[in-house]
Every structure is written in C-alpha cells, then in structure tokens.
N, C-alpha and C positions, 0 to 999 in steps of 0.2 A: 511270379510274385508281384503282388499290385504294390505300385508307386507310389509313396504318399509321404507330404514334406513340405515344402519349402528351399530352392535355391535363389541364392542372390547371385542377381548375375550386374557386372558392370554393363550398361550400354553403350555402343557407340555410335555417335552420330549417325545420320542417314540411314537406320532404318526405324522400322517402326516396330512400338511394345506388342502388335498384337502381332506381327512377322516371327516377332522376337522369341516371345510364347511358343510360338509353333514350332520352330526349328527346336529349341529347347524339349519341346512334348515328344518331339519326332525321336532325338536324340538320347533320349535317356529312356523313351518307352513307355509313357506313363498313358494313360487311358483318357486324362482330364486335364487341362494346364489352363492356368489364370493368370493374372497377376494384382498384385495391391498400388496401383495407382499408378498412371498413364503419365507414359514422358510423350514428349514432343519428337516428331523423327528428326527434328534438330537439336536434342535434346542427350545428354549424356548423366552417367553414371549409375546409382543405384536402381534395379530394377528388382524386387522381390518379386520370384516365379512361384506359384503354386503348384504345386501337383496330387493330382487324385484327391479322396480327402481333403488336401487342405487347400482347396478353393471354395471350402464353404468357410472361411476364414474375410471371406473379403468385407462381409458386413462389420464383422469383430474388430479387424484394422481401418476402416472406411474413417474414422475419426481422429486419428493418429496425427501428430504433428510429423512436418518435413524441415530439412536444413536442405537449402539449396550453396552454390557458389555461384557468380553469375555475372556477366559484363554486361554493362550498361554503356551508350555514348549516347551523349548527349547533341542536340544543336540538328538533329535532322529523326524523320520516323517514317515509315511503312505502313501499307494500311494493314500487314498482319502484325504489326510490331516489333516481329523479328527479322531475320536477313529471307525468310522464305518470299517476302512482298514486296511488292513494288516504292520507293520514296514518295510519301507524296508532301511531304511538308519539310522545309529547312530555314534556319535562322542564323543569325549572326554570334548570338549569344556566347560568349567562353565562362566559365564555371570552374570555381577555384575545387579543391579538397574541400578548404573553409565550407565555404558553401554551400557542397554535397553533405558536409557532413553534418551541418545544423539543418539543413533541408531535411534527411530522412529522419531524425528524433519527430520529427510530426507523424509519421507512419509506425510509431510504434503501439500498441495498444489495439482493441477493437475497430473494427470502422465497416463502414458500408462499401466492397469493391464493385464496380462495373468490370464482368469479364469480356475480352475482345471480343467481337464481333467474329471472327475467324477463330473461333474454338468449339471442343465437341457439345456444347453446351446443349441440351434438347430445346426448341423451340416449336408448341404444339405436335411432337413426336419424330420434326428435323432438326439435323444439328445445325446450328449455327454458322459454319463453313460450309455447308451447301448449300445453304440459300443466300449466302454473300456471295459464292464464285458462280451463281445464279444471277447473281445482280440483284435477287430481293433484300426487301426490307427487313432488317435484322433486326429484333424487336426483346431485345435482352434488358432485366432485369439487375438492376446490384445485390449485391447477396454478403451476409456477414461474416466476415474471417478477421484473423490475428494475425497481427506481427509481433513476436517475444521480443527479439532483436531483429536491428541490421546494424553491420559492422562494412564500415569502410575499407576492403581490404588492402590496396595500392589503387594510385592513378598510374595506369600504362602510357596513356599516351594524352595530350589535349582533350578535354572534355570525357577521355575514356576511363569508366572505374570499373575493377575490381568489387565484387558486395558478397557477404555471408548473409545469407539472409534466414531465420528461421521461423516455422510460420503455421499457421493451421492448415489444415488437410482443406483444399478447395481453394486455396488461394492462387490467383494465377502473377505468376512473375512479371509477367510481359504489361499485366497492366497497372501494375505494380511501377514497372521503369516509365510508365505513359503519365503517373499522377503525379512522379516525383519532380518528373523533368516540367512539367505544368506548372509545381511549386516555385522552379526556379526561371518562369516565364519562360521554356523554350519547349523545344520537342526532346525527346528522345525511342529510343529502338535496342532489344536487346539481343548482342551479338552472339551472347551465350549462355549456355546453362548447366549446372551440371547436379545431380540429385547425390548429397553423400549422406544423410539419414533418412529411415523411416520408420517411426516407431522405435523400436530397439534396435534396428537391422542398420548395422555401418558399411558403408561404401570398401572398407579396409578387409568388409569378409567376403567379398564379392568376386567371382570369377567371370571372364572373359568367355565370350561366346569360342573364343579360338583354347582356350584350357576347358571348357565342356566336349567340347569334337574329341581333346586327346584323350578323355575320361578322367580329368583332374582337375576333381570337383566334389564336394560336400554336398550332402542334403541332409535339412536340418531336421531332427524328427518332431513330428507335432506335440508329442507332449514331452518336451521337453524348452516350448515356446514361451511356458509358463513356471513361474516360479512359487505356486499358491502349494498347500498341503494338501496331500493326497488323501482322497478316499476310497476304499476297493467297495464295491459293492458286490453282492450276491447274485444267483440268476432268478431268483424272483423281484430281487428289488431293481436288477438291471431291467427286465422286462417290465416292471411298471414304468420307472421313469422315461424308457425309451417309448411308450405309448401316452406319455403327458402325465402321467399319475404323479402327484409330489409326494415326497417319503415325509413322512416330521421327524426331527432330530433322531427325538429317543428309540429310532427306527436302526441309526446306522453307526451308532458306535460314539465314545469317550470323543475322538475327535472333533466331532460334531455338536457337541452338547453346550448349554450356558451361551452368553451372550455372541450369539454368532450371527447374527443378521445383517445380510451386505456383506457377507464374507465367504470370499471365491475359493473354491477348491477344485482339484484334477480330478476327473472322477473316471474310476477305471473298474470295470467289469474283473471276470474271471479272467478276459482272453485277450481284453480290449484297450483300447481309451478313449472314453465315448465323449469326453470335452470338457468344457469347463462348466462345474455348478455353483449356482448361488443358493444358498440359506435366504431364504425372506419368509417372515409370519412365522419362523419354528420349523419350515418345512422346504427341503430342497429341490432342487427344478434344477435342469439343465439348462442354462443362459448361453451357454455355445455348444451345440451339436454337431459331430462330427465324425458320427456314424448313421 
C-alpha cells in the first residue's frame, strides 16, 4: 500500500534535514520523502516530512510563516554565524536586556535581509557555501522577509539571550543575530536554534527519530491538512479537471454555486483526493494537485 502523508518529526542536532528524509523514507517505506523547509544540521526541532503524494505539497507550504526559539550572544561572531565557524571578530561591548530589548522592536515589520554567505542560497546554480569554503567571491543579494514578533525570552548568561522569534518563510536567523548585534554596535553569533511552528504544524506533535524506529508515530493524511468544504466530483468531471479542463459552477452542485470566487475547496473524486480547488471566473481548477 503506497505511503502518503505528512510526518512531523523533531530534529536533533547534527544531522542533516536531507539524511533525516531518508532514514524516515527508509523507515516507514514510503516510495517518495521531502520535507517543507530546511533546518541547519545545527539546527533543531520541527521538521515536517512528506511522503509520497504529499511532496507535491512543498510549493503550497513554500510561503508559510516559521516561529523559531533561538540564542543569540553577543560581543564576538564567526564567519558562518553560528558555532559551525570559525571567530573572526570580538568586542568589548556588554548589552543589557534593556538594550536587547528596545534593539530588536526595529526588526519588526518588512525589511530587506542579506542571507549569510555560508548558506544554501543558489548563486548562478552554486550554493553559497561552496564557493565560500572555496574561498570564492560570494556575491549574494538581500531578499524581503518579515518579522511578526521577537520576544525577549530570558538572558542566560552575560550578553547571552534567549529570543522567540516569528517570521516569514526565507528568513534566515543567523543573520537576523548579525543585524541585531550591529544595532547595538557589536558583533554577535548564534548558538542555537530550534524550529517549533510551521504553517499549522507544532513542534508538540512531532515525533523523535528514535519513536519512528519503534513504530510510534502518526501520519497525518493529506486531506485532512485542509479544512475548506468538500466537493465530490464524478468520473467525467474528475477526468476533465485532472487534464486542466475547468468545470463552471453550475457543473458541480448546490455547494458550489453564488458568490464563490476565491474560495478553496477539498476536491475528491469517486476513489480519491485529487487536492485542493479554487472557484475563479464561475469555474473551478485545481490550485493544488495531488494526484
């Protein structure tokens, strides 16, 4: 029986999302395994896994907001940002709460970030971190993301905090801790990270690569990812729509009828659930396929 779904899995440090995929894929047998958005192999917590089917999900969640958790110190930095690089800069500077905490109010809202240098970032069709452990010229653009919140969460130690941070889908943390600490005329480097939302997916429903091995574990079904109103359709109107034909309303039933443009529905065959459709112009289309 083919696999198809969605597991959240917690990650843990040191390895990596796409190691992580695999032994997951390996593990439960599934034919296809993705995931919705790349931790760092220093990186922990929420990892949404795709499987079969629902790896064609990754464009539908590609825009989804993140809450991260995350420590930041301040007064010294790396040239990766975080503990995987080497120090190359340090200051004298000490940084109250106060401080931190009227500092990041200026990161809230839109803005232009510069991603690090040492990230997957495509550059002419390399990533970013192989032509800086190359020693080439890293030639990266800033690109536009959101900050909703950041929330101060404790100082641990001198200069070190604690931050919630929640944020659009592309934002990178690490240089997030590089503009803040700039704010406050010093350097900073971030020690930690940990992802506990994604989209609708919490960190609290998430299971351990060590409870997948024991088989105790969920998978979440795809059409149940959605909470829009269902429509069944027939096998003539399934077989149009699944070859791009759009149906018009008064094709598919009372559900569908009257002012319904822009408005998502489950759409599920005699046998199937072929994904999410939208009503636009009177006539519906499939805006996620997944069959």
């Amino acid at each position: 029986m083919a696999i198809n779904g969605v597991i959240l899995v917690n990650k843990e440090r040191n390895i990596s999302s796409n190691k992580l995929v695999n032994k997951v894929k390996y593990l439960v047998k599934a034919e296809k395994a993705g995931h919705l958005g790349t931790l760092d192999v220093l990186g922990e917590g929420l990892l949404p896994i795709t499987l079969g089917k629902g790896t064609k999900l990754f464009d539908y969640y590609l825009h989804k907001d993140k809450v991260y958790k995350t420590v930041f110190k301040f007064g010294e930095t790396t040239d990766t940002l975080d503990l995987e690089g080497e120090v190359t800069d340090k200051n004298d500077v000490k940084v109250s709460r106060e401080d931190v905490e009227n500092a990041v109010l200026r990161f809230v809202g839109k803005q232009a970030q510069m991603p690090p240098k040492y990230s997957a970032k495509k550059i002419n069709g390399q990533k970013a971190y192989d032509l800086a452990r190359a020693g080439q010229e890293v030639d990266l653009k800033p690109k536009e993301i959101e900050i909703y919140s950041i929330i101060v969460l404790d100082q641990l130690a001198e200069n070190t905090f604690e931050f919630e941070v929640h944020c659009s889908s592309g934002t990178y943390i690490r240089s997030l801790c590089r503009d803040i600490a700039e704010s406050l005329s010093t350097y900073g480097v971030m020690l930690s990270i940990q992802r506990t939302k994604c989209g609708d997916f919490n960190l609290e429903n998430a299971f351990t690569l060590q409870q997948i091995e024991s088989g105790e574990f969920d998978i979440i079904k795809l059409d149940t990812l959605f909470s829009y109103p269902t429509l069944y359709l027939d096998e003539e109107q399934t077989s149009k729509i699944l070859n791009g034909v759009l149906i018009p309303n008064n094709a598919i039933g009372a559900l569908c009828k009257g002012e319904t443009d822009n408005k998502l529905f489950k759409v599920f065959s005699e046998k199937d659930f072929l994904g999410v459709g939208e009503v636009a112009g009177g006539k519906l289309k499939l805006a996620l396929r997944l069959i």
